[in-house]
C-alpha positions in Angstrom: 7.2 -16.9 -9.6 8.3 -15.8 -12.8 6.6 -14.2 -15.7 6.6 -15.8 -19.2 6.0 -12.7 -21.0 9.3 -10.6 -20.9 8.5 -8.6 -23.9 6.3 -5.8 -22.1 6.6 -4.0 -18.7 5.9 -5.7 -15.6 1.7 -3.7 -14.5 1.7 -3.5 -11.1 -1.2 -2.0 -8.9 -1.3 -0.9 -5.4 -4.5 -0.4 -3.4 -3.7 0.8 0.1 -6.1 1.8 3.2 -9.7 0.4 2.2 -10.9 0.7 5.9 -13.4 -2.0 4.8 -16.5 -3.0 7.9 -17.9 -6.5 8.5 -20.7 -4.2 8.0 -21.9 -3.4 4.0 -23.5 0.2 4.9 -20.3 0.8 6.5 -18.7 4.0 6.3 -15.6 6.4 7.1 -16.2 9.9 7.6 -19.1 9.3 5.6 -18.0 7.6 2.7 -19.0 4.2 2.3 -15.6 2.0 2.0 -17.1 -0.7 0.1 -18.8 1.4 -2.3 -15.6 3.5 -2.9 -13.3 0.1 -3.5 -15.5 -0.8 -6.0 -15.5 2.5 -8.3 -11.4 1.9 -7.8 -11.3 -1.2 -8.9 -13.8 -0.2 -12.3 -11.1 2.4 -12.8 -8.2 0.6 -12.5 -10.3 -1.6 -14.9 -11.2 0.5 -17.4 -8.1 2.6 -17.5 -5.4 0.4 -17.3 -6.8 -3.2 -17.7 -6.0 -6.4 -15.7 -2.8 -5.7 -13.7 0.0 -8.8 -13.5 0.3 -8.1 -9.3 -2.2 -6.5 -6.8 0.2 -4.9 -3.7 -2.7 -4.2 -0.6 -0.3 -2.1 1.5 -2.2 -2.1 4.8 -5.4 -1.1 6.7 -7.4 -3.2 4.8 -10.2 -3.1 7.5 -11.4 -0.6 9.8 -13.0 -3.1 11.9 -10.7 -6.2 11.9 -13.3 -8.5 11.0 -12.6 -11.4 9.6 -15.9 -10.8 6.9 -14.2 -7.3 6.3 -11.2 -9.4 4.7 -13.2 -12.0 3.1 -14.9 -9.0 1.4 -11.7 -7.3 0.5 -10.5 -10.9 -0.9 -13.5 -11.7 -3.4 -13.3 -7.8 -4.6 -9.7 -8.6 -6.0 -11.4 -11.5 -7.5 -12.2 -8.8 -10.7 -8.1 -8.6 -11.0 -6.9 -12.1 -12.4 -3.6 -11.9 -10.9 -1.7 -12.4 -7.5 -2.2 -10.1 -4.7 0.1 -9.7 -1.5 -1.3 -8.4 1.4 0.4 -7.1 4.2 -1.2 -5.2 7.9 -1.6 -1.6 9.2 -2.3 0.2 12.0 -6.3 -0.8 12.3 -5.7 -4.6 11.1 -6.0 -7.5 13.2 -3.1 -8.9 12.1 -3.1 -12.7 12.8 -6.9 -12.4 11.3 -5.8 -10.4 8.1 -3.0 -13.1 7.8 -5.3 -16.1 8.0 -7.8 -14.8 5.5 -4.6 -13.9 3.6 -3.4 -17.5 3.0 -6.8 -18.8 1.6 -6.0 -16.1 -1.5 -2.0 -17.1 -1.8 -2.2 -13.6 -0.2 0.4 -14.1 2.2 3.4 -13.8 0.5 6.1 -11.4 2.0 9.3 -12.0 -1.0 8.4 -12.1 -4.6 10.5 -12.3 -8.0 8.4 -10.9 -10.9 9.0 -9.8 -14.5 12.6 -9.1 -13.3 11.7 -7.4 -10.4 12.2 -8.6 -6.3 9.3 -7.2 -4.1 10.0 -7.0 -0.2 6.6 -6.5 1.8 7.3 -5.8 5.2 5.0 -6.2 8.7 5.6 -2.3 10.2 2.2 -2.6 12.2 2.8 -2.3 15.8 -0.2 -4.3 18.1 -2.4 -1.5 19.9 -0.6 1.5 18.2 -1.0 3.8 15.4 2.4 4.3 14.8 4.8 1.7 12.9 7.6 0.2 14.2 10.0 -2.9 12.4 11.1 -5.0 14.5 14.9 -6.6 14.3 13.6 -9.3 12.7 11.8 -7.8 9.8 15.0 -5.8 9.0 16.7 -8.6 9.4 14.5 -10.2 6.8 15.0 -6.6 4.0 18.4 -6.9 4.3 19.2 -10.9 3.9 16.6 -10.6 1.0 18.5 -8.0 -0.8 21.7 -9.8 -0.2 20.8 -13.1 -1.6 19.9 -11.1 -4.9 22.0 -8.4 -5.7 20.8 -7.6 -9.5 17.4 -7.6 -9.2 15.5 -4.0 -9.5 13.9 -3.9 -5.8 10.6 -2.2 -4.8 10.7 -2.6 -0.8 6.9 -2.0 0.8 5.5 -1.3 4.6 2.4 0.8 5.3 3.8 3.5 7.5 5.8 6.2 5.9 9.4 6.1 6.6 10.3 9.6 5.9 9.1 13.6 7.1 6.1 14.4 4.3 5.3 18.1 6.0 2.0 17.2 8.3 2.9 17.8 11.7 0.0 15.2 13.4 1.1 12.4 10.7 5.1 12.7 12.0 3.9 11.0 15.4 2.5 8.1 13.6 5.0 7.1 10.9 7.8 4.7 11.3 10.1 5.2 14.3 12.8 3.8 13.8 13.1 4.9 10.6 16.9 5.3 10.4 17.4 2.0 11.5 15.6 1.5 8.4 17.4 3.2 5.9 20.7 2.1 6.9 19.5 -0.5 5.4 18.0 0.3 2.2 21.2 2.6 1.4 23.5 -0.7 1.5 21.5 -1.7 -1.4 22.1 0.1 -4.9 19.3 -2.0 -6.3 16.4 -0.8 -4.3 14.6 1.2 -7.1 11.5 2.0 -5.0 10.3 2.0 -1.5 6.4 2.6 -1.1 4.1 3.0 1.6 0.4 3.3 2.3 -0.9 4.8 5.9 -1.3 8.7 5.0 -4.2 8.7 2.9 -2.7 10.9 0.2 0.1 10.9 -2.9 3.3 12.1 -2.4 6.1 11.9 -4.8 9.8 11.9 -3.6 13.8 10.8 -3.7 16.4 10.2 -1.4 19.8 9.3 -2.7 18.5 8.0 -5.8 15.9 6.0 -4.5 12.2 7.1 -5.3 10.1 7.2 -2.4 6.1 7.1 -3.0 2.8 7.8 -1.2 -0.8 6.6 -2.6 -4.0 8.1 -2.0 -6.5 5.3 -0.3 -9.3 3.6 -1.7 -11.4 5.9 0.3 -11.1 9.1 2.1 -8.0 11.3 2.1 -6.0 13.3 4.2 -5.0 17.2 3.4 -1.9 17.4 2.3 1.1 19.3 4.3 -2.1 19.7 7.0 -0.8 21.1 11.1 -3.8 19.4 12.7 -5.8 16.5 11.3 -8.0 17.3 8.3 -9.5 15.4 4.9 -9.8 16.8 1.8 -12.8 16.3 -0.9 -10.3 14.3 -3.7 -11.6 11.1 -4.6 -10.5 7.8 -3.9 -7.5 6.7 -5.8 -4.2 4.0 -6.8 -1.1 3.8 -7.7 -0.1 1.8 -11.6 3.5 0.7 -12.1 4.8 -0.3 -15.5 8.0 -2.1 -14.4 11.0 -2.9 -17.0 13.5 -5.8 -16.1 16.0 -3.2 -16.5 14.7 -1.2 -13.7 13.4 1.4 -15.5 9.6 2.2 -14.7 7.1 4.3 -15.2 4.3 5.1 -12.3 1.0 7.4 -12.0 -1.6 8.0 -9.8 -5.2 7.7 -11.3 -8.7 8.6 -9.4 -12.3 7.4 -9.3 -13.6 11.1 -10.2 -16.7 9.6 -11.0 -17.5 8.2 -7.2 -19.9 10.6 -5.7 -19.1 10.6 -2.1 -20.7 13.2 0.8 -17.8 13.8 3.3 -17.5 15.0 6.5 -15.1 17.9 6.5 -15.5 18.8 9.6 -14.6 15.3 11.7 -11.5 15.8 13.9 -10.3 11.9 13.7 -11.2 8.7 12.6 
């Protein structure tokens, strides 16, 4: 798939850890998910406009009901553009995947306004914690072989590095390193980015830029010993992607979503 238009940046928008319910009174931690997806999407709407790619980077239900991805499906309906979808830790996978392919959701390798975009599967069956598998690295690193001079944003939903929250280091990726030997072989991986721990983070290793979004609706406190959310509102990720590999990228928030949280949960 190749963009037309190669006079302006590539706009790319990631939405990450919905935690959408069969269920439309649904909530987490008292926030209704629904209700919080949609004042994201009228941001993303009125801030940046229609995006050229939608990346859903995992835990796109709380429930893994099949209506709670139908649901998530006819909301990206406002964006008239592509989406790729790929699982978390509380997805039904093979559910998640079926609804997937009725949106042309499915897709796991795409080449974009000059750009190659690797989603990977790091969802483990039955376990919070991520895990990718041999053949799913074997899948990043053929991909980046066959195209060697394409800028390279590489995706999975559980974080692949330390980010300072001592209950969160349980639940990342575990074989990380396995990972990133990898990713290092590959001077043109410009970005790896990740859903999973409800909350932006911004940082680099060896000239790679590694990024965290906040989810679509509650959020975890940041550099937190024990679990704990914090009162920020839901939020996204924008990329402005040049086909030179340059790119610019911010994190924007529904401030006007008027949510009633509950502070005081010890898990979800």
């Amino acid at each position: 798939m190749t963009r037309k238009d190669t006079s302006r940046a590539l706009r790319v928008l990631q939405i990450t850890d919905p935690h959408l319910r069969a269920d439309p009174a649904g909530e987490l931690l008292g926030v209704n998910t629904r209700d919080s997806l949609d004042a994201v999407i009228t941001k993303v709407l009125r801030e940046h406009g229609q995006p050229d790619l939608v990346l859903a980077t995992g835990d796109l239900a709380q429930d893994g009901s099949e209506e709670a991805y139908r649901v998530f499906g006819d909301k990206l309906r406002a964006f008239h553009c592509a989406s790729a979808w790929i699982a978390g830790n509380h997805d039904a996978t093979d559910v998640m995947q079926r609804v997937a392919s009725e949106h042309q959701a499915s897709r796991r390798h795409i080449i974009q306004g000059g750009w190659q975009f690797i989603l990977l599967d790091s969802s483990v069956r039955g376990h919070v914690y991520g895990e990718l598998a041999d053949a799913e690295l074997s899948f990043l690193a053929s991909t980046l072989e066959q195209n060697p001079g394409l800028p390279t944003l590489v995706t999975l939903h559980h974080h692949p590095v330390d980010i300072g929250s001592d209950w969160m280091e349980g639940i990342g990726l575990r074989n990380r390193d396995a990972f990133w030997q990898v990713v290092e072989r590959f001077p043109q991986v410009k970005i790896v980015l990740w859903g999973h721990i409800h909350q932006e983070h911004d940082l680099e290793r060896h000239g790679v830029r590694l990024l965290a979004t906040p989810s679509t609706c509650i959020q975890f406190t940041s550099g937190s010993r024990q679990f704990a959310v914090e009162e920020l509102p839901p939020g996204y990720r924008w990329f402005e992607l040049e086909a030179s590999g340059e790119f610019r990228t911010e994190v924007q928030r529904a401030t006007e979503f008027e949510f009633d949280l509950d502070v005081d949960s010890t898990g979800y």
